[in-house]
SELUM-722753 format. One line per field, with one value per atom (N, C-alpha, C, O): residue number from 1; x, y, z. Coordinates in pm, 1 decimal, padded with zeros to 6 digits, m for minus. Example, Ala and Ser with C-alpha at 12.3 -4.5 7.8 and 13.67 -1.06 7.14 Angstrom:
<recs>
n	c(1;1;1;1;2;2;2;2)
u	c(01319.0;01230.0;01320.0;01423.6;01285.0;01367.0;01290.0;01340.9)
v	c(m00569.0;m00450.0;m00330.0;m00331.9;m00225.0;m00106.0;00003.0;00113.8)
w	c(00780.0;00780.0;00780.0;00846.5;00708.0;00714.0;00787.0;00803.9)
</recs>
This chain:
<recs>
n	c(1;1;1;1;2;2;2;2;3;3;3;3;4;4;4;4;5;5;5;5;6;6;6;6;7;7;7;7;8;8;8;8;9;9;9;9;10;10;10;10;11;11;11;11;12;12;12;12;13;13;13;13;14;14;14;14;15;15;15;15;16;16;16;16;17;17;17;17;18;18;18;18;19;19;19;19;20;20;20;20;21;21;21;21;22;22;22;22;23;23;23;23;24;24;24;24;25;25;25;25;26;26;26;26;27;27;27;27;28;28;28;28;29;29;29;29;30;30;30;30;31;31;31;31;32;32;32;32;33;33;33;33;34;34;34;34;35;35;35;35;36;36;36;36;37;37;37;37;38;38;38;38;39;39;39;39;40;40;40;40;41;41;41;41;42;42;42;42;43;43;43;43;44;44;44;44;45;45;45;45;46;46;46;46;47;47;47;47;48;48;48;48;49;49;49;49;50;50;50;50;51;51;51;51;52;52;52;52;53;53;53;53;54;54;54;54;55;55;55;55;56;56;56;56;57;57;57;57;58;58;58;58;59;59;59;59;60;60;60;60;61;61;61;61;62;62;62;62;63;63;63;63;64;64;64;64;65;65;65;65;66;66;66;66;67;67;67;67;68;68;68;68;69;69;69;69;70;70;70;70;71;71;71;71;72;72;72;72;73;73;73;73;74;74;74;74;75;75;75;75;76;76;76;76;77;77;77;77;78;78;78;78;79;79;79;79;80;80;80;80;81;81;81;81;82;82;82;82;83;83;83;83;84;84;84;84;85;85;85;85;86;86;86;86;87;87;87;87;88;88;88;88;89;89;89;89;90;90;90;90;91;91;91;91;92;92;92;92;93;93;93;93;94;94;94;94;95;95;95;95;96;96;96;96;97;97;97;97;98;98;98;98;99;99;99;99;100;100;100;100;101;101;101;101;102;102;102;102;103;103;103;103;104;104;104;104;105;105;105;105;106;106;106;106;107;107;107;107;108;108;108;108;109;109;109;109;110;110;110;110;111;111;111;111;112;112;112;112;113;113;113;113;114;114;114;114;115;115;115;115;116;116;116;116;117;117;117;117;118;118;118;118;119;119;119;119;120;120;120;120;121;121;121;121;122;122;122;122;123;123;123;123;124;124;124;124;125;125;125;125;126;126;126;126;127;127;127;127;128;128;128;128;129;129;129;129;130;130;130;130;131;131;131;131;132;132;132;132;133;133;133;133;134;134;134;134;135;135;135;135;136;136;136;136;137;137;137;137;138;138;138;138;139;139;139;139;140;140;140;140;141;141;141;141;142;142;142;142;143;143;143;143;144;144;144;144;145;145;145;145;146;146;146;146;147;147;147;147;148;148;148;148;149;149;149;149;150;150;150;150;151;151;151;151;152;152;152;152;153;153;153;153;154;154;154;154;155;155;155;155;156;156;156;156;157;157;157;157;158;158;158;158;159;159;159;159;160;160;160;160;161;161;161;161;162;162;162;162;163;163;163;163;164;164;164;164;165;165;165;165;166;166;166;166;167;167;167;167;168;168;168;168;169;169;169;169;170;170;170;170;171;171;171;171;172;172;172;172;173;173;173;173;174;174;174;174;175;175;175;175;176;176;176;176;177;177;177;177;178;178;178;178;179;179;179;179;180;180;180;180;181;181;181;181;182;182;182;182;183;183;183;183;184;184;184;184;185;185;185;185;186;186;186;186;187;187;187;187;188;188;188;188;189;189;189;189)
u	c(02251.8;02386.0;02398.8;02472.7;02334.4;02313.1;02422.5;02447.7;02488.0;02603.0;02736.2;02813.8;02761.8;02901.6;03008.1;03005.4;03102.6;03207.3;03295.8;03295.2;03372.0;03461.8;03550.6;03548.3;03625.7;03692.1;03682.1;03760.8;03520.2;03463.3;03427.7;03415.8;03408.0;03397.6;03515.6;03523.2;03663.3;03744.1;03813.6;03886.9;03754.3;03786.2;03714.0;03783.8;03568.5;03475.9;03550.2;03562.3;03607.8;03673.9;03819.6;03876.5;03865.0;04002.8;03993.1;04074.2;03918.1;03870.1;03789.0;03700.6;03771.3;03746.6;03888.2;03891.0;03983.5;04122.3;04219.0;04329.8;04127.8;04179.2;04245.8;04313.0;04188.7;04252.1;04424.5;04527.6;04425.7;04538.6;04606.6;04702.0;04606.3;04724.5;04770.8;04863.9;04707.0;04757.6;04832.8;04914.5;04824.8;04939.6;05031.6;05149.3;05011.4;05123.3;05229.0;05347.4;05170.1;05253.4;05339.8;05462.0;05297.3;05340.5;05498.9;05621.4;05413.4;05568.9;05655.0;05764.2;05602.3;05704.0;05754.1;05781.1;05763.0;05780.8;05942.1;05962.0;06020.1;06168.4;06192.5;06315.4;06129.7;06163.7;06174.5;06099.0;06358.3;06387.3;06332.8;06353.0;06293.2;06308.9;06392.1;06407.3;06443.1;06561.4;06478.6;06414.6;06501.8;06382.6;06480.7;06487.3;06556.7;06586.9;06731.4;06781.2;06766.0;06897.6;06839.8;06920.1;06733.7;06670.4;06631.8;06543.3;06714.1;06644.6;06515.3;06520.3;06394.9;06297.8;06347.4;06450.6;06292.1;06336.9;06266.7;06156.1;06325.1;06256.8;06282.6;06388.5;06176.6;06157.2;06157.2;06137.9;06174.9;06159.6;06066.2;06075.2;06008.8;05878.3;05877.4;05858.0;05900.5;05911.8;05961.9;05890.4;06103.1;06154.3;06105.7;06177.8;05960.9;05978.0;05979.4;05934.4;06056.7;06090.5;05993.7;05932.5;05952.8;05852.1;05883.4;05947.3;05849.4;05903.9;05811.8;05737.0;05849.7;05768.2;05618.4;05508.1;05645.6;05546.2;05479.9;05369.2;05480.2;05365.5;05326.2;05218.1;05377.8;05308.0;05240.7;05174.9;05226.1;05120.8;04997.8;04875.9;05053.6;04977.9;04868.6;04769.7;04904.0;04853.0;04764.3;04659.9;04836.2;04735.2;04611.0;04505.2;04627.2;04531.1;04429.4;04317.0;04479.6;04372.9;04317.4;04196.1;04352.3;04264.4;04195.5;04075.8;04235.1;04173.2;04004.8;03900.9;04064.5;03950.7;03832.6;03724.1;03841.7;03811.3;03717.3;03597.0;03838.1;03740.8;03642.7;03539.6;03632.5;03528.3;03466.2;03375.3;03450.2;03322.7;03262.3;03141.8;03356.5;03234.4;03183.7;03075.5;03222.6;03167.4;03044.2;02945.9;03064.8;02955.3;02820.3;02707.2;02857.5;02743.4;02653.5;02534.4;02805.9;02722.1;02616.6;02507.8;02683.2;02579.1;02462.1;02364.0;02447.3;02365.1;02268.4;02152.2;02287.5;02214.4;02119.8;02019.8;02169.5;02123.9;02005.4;01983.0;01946.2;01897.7;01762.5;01752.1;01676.1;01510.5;01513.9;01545.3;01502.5;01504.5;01352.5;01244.5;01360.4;01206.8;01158.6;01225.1;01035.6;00984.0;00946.6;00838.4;01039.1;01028.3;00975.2;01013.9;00872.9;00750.6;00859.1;00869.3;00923.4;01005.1;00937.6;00943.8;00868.2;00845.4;00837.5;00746.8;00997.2;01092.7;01242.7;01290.2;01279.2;01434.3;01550.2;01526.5;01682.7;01746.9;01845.6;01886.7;01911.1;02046.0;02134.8;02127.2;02225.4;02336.1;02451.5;02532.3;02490.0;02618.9;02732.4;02851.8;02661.5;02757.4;02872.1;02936.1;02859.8;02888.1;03002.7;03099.6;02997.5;03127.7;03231.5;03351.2;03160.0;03303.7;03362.0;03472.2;03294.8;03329.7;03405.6;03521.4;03359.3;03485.9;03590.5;03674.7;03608.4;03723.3;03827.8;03950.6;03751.9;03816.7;03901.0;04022.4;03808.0;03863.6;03927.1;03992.4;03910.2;03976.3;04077.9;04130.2;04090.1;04134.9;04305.6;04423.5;04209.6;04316.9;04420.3;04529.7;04344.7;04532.2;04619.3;04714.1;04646.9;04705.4;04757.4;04864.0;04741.6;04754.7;04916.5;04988.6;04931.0;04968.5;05120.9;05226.5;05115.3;05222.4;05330.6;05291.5;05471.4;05580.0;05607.1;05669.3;05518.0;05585.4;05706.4;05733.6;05773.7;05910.1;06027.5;06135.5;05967.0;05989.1;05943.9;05823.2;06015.5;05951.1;05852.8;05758.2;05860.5;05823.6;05690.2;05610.8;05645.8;05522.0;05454.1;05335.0;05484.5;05416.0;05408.4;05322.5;05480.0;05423.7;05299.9;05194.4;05320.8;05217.1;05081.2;04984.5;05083.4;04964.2;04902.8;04781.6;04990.1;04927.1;04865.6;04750.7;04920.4;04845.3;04736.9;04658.1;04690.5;04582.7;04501.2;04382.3;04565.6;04483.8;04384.5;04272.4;04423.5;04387.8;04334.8;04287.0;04312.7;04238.0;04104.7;03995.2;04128.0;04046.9;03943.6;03847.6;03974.1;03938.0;03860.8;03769.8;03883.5;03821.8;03704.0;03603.4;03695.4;03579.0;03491.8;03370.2;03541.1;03433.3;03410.6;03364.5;03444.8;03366.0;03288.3;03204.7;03300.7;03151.5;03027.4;02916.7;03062.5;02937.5;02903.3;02970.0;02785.1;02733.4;02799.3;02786.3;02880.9;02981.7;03050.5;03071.0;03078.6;03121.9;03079.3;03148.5;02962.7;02906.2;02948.5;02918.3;03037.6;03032.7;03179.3;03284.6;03175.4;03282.4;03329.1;03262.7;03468.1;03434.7;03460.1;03421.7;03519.7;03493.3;03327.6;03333.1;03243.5;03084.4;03064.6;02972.6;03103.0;03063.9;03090.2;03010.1;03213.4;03264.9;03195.4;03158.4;03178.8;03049.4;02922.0;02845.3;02879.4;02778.1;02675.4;02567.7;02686.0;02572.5;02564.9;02658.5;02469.6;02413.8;02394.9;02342.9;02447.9;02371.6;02270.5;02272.7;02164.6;02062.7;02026.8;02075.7;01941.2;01930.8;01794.5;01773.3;01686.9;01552.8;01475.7;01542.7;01375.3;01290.2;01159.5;01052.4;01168.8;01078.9;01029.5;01100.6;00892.9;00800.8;00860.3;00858.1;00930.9;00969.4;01109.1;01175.2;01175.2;01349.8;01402.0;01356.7;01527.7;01633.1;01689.1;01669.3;01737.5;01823.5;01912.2;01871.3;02040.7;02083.8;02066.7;02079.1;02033.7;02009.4;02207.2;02319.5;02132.8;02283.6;02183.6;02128.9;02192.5;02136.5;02189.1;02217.0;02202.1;02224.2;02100.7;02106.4;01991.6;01875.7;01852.6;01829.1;01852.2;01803.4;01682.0;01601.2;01658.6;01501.1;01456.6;01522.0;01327.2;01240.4;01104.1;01045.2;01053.9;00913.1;00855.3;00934.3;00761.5;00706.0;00674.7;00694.7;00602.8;00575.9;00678.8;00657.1;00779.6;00895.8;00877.4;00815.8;00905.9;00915.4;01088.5;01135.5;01114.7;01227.3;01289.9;01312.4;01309.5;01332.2;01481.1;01578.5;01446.0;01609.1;01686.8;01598.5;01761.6;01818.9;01919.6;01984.4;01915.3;01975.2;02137.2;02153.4;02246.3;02348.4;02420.1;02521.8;02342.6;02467.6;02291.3;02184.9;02299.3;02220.5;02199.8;02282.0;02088.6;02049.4;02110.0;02121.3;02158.3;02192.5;02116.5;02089.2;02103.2;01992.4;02077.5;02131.9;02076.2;02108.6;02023.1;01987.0;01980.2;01881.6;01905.7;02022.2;01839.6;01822.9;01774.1;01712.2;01769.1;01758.8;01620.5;01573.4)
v	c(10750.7;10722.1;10573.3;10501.1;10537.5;10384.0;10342.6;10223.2;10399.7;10371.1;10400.5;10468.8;10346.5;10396.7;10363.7;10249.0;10436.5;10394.8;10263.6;10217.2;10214.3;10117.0;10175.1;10095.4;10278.4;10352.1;10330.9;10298.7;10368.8;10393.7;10272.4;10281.1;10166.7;10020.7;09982.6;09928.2;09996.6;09992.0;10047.3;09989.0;10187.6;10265.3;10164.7;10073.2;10163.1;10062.7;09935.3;09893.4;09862.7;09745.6;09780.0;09723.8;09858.8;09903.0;09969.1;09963.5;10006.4;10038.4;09952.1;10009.3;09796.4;09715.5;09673.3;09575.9;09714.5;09677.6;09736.8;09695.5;09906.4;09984.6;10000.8;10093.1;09854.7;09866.7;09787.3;09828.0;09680.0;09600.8;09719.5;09733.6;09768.3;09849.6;09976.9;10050.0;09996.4;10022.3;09971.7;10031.7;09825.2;09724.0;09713.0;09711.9;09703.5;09728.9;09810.7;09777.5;09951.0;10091.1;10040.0;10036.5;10009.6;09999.0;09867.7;09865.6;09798.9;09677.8;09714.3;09658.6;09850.8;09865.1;10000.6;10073.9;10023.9;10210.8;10264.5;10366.8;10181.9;10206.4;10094.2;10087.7;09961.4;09874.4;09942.0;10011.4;09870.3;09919.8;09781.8;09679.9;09772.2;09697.6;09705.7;09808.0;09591.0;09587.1;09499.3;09394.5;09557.8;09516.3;09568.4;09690.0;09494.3;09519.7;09619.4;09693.8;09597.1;09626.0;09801.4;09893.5;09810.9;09909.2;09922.2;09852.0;10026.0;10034.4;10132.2;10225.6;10093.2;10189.5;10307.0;10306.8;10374.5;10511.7;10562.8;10613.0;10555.6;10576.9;10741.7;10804.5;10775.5;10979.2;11001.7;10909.7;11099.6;11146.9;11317.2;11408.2;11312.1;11378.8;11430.1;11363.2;11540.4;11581.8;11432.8;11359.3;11424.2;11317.5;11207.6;11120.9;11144.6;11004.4;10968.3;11028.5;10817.5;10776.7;10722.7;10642.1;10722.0;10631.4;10562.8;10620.7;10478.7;10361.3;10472.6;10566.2;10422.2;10452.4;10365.4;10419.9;10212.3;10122.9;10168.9;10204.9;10185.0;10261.9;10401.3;10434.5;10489.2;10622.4;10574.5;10662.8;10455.3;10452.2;10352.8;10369.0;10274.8;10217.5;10328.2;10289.1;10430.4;10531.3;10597.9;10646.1;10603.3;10693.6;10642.4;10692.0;10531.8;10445.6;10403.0;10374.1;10398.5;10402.6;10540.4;10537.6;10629.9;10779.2;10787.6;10787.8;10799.0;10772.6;10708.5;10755.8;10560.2;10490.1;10517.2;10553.6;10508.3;10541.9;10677.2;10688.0;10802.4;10907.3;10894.0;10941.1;10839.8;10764.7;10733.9;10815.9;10610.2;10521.6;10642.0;10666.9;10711.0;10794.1;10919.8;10968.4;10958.9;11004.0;10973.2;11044.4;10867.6;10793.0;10779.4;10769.6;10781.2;10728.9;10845.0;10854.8;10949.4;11092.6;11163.0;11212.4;11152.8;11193.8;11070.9;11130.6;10985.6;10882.5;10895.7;10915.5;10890.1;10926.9;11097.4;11126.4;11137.4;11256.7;11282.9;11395.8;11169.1;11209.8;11152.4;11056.0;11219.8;11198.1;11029.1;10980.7;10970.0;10848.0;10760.5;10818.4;10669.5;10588.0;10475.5;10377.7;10511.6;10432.6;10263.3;10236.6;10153.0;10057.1;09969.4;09971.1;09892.1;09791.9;09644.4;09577.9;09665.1;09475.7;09341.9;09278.6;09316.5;09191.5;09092.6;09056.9;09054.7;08996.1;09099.8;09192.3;09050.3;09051.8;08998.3;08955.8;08982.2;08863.8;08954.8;08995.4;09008.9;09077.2;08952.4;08843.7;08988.2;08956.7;08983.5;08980.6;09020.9;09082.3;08959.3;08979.4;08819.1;08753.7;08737.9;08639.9;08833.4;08805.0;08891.9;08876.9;09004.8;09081.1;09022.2;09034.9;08932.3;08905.5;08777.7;08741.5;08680.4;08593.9;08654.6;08633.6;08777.9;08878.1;08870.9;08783.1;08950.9;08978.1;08818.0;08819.6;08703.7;08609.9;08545.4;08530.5;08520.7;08512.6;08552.0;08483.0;08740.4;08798.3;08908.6;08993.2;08870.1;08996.8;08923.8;08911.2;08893.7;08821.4;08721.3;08700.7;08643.6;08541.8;08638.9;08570.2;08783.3;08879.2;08938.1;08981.9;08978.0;09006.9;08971.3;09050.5;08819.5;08726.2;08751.9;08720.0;08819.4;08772.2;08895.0;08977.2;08880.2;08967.6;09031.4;08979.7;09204.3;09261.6;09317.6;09371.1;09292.3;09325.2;09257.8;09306.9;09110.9;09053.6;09099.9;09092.2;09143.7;09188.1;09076.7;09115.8;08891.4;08806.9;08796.5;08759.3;08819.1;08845.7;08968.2;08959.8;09090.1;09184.7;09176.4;09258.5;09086.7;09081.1;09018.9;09058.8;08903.6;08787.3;08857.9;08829.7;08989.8;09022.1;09085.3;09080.9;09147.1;09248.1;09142.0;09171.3;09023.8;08921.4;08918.1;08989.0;08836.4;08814.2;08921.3;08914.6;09039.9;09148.4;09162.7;09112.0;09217.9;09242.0;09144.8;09178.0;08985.7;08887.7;08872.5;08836.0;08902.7;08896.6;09030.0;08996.0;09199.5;09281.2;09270.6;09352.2;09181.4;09160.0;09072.6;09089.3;08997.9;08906.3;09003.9;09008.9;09074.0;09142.2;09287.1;09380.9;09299.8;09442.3;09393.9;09460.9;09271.4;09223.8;09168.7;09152.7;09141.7;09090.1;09171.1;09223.1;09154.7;09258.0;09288.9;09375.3;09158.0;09137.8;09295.6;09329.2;09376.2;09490.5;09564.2;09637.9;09525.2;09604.2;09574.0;09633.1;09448.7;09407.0;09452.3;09404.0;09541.2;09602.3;09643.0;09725.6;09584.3;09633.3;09766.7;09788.5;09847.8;09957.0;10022.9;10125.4;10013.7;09997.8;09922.1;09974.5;09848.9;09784.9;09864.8;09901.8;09874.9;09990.4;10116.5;10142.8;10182.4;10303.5;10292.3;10388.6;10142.4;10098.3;10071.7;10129.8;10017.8;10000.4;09844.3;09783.5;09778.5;09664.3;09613.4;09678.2;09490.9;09457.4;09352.2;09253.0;09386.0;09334.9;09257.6;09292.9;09132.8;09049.0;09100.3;09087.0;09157.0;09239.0;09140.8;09083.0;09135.0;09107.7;09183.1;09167.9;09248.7;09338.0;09331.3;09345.7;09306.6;09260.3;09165.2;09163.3;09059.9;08921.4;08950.1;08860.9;09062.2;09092.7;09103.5;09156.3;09022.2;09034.6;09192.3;09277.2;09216.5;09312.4;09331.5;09274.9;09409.5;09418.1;09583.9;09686.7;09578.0;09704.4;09760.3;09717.2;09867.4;09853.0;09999.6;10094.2;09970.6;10054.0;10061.7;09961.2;10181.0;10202.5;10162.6;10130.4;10169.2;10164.8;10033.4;09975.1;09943.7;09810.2;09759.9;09773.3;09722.1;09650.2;09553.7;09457.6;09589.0;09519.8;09512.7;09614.7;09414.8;09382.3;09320.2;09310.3;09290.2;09212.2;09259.5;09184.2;09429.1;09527.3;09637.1;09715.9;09649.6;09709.4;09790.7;09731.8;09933.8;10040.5;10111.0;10167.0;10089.0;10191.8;10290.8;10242.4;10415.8;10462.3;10498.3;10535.0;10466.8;10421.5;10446.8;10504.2;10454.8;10516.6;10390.1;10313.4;10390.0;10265.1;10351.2;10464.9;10230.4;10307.4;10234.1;10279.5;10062.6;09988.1;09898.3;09916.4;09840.1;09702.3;09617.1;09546.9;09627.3;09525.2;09576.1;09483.9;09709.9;09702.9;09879.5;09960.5;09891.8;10043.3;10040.0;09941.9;10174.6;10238.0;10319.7;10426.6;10290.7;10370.6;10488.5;10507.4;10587.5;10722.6;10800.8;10715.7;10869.2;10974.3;11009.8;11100.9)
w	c(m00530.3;m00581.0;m00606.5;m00539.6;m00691.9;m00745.2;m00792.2;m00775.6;m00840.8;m00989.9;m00951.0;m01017.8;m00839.3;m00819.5;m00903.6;m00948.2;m00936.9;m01048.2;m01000.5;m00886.5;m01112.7;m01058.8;m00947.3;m00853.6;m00920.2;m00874.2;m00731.6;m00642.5;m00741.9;m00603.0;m00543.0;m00420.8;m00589.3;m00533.5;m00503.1;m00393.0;m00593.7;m00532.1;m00379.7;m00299.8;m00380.0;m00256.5;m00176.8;m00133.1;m00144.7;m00049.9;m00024.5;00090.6;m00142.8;m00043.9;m00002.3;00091.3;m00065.2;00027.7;00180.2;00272.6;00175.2;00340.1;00385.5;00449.2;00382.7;00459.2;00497.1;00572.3;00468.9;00525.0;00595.0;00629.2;00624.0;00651.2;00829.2;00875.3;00909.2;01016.9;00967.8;01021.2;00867.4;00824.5;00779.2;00855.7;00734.1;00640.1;00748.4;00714.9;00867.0;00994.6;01053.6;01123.3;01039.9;01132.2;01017.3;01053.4;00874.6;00794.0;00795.2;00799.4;00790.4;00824.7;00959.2;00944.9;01058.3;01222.0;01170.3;01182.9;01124.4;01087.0;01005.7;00994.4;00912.4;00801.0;00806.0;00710.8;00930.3;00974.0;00903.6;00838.1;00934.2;00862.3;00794.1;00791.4;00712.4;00644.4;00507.2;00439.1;00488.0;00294.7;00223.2;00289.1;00147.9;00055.3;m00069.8;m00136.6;m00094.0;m00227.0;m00362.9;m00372.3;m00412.9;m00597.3;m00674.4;m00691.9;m00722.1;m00852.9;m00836.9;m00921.4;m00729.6;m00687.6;m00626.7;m00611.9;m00607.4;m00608.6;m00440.9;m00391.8;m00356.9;m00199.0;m00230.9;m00310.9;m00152.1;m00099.6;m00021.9;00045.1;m00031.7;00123.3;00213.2;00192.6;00326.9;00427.3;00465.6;00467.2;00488.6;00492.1;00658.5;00738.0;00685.0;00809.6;00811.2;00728.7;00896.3;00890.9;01074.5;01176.1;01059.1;01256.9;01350.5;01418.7;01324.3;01402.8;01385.7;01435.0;01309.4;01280.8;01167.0;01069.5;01172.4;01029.7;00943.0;01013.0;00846.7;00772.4;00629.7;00541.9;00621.5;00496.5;00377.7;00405.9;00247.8;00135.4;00173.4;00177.9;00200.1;00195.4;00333.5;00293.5;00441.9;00570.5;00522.5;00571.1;00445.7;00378.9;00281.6;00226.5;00228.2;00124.9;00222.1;00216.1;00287.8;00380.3;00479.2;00541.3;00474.2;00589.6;00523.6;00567.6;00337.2;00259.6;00237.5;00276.1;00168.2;00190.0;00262.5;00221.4;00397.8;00506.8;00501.9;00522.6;00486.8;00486.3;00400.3;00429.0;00249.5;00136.9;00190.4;00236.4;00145.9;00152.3;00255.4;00209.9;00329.9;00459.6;00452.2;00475.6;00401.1;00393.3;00320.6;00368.6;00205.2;00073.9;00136.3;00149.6;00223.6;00297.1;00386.5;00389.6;00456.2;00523.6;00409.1;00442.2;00325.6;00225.3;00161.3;00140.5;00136.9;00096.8;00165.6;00117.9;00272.2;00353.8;00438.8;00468.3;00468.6;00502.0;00405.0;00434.3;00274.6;00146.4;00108.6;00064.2;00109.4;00126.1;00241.5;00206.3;00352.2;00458.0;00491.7;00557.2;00448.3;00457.5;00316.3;00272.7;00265.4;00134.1;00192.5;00268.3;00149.2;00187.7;00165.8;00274.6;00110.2;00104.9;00093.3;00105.1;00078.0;00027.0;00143.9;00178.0;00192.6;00255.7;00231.3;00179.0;00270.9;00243.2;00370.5;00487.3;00307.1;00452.0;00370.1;00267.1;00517.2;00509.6;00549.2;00654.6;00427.7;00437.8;00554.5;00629.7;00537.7;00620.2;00655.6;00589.7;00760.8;00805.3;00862.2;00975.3;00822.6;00968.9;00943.5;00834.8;01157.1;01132.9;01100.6;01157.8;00993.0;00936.0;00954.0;00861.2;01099.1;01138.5;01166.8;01188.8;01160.5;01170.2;00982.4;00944.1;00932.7;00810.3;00822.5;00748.1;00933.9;00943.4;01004.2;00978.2;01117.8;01186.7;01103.2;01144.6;00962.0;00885.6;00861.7;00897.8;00773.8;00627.0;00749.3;00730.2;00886.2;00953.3;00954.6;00946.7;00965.1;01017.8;00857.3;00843.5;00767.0;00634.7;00547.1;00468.8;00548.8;00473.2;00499.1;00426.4;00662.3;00713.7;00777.4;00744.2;00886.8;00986.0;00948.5;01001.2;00812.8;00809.9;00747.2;00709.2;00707.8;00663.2;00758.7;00715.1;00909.6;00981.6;01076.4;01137.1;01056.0;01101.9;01020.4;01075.0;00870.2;00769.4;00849.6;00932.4;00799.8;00860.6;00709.9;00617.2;00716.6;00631.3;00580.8;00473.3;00684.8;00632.4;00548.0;00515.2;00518.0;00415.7;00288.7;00265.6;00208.4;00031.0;m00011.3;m00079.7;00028.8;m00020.3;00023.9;m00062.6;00133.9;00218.6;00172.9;00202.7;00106.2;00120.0;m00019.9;m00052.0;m00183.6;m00258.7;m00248.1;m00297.4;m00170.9;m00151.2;m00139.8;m00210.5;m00006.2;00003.1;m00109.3;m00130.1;m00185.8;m00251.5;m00361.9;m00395.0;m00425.7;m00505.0;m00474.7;m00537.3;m00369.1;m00257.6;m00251.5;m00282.4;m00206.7;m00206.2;m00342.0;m00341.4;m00428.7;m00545.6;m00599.8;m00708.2;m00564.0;m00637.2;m00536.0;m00578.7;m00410.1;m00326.3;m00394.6;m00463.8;m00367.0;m00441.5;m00571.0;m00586.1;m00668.1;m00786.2;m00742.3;m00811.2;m00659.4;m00697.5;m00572.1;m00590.6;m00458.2;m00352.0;m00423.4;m00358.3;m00557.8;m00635.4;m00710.4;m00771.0;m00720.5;m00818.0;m00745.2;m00796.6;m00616.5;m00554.0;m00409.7;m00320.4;m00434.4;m00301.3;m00144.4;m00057.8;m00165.0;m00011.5;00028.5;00145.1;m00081.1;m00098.4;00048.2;00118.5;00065.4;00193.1;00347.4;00451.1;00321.2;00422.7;00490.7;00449.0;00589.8;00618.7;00741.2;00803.9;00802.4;00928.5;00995.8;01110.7;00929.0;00950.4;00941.5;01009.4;00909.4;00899.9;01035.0;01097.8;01080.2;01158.6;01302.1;01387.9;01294.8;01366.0;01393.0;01507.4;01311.6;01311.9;01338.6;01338.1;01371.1;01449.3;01330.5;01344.1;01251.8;01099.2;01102.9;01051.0;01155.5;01137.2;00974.7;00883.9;00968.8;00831.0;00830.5;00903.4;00726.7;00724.1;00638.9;00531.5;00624.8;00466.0;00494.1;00614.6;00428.9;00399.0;00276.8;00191.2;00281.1;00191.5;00138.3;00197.1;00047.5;00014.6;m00127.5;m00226.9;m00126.3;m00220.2;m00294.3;m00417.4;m00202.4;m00340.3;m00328.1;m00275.0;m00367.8;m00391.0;m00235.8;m00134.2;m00269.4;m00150.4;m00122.2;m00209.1;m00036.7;m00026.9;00096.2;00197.6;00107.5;00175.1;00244.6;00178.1;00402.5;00453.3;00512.3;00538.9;00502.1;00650.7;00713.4;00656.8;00808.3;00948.0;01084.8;01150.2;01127.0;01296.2;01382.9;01501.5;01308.5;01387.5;01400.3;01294.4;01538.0;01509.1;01488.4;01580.4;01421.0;01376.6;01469.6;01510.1;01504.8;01590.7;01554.6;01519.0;01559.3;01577.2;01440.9;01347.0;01428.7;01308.9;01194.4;01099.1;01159.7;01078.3;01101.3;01193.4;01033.2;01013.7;00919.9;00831.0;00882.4;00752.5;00799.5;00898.5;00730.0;00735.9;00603.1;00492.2;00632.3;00496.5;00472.1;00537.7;00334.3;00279.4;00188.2;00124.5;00132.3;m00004.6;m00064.1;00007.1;m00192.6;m00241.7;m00295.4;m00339.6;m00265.6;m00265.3;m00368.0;m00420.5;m00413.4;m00493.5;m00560.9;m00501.7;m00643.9;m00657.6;m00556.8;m00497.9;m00541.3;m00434.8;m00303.9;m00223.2;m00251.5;m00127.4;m00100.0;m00188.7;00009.5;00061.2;00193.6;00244.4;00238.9;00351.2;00438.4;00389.1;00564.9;00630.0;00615.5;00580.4;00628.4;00629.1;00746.7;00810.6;00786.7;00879.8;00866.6;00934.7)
</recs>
């Protein structure tokens, strides 16, 4: 599954946010917003209340989310190609960067201001455009969460990025793998 659509890269980085838009929903459980002389509405669903903006926040996190493990259950489960790594260095300090850079000063904002939650969605979506064009795509902490190490690999000359549960050890390394994006492979079973 080399070729994922735009669609689907979008899903992949929307569920690197998928613990934020949890704490979104939680701050914006009965927040109205007024646009345009226009209130939001808040629904009630077996005794609790929920904003329009935390039901899309919630969808979202499922959505995406279900995608990434989608992805990766059908990815993993595929015979996959025996690759002799060169080289390797775990790269997991790159998750807790994305968390600290792209996660957490969002965290911090009070959605229940309309002015803050346009803000994110700017941010969001400019942030989004430039992490669907570059391999960072992989870097996710939900992945991280599910226990998938990431890897910078070197194999015959080309870089690549692994992501694996299995940790790599020792000097002559093979692991087999299935490629899921350009330049990035996923261990296999």
């Amino acid at each position: 599954m080399s070729n994922i659509p735009s669609w689907g890269k979008s899903l992949l980085f929307a569920s690197s946010y998928a613990p934020l838009y949890l704490v979104i929903a939680f701050q914006t459980q009965i927040v109205r917003y007024e646009l345009f002389g226009i209130s939001t509405p808040v629904y009630h669903f077996l005794g609790i209340q929920l904003s329009l903006i935390a039901i899309v926040a919630l969808l979202l996190s499922a959505i995406s989310v279900t995608f990434l493990l989608a992805l990766i259950y059908i990815n993993r489960d595929d015979e996959g190609e025996l690759l002799e790594l060169d080289h390797y260095e775990n790269r997991g300090d790159l998750v807790s960067e994305y968390v600290i850079v792209y996660i957490f000063p969002f965290v911090v904002l009070d959605y229940s201001q309309l002015s803050n939650m346009l803000s994110f969605i700017v941010l969001f979506l400019t942030v989004g455009a430039l992490q669907i064009r570059s391999n960072r795509l992989y870097i996710n902490p939900v992945l991280a969460a599910l226990r998938y190490d990431v890897y910078k690999v070197r194999v015959d000359g080309d870089e690549l990025l692994l992501l694996s549960k299995d940790h790599l050890e020792g000097k002559e390394v093979s692991v087999k793998t299935t490629t899921i994006s350009k330049d990035v492979c996923l261990s296999t079973r």
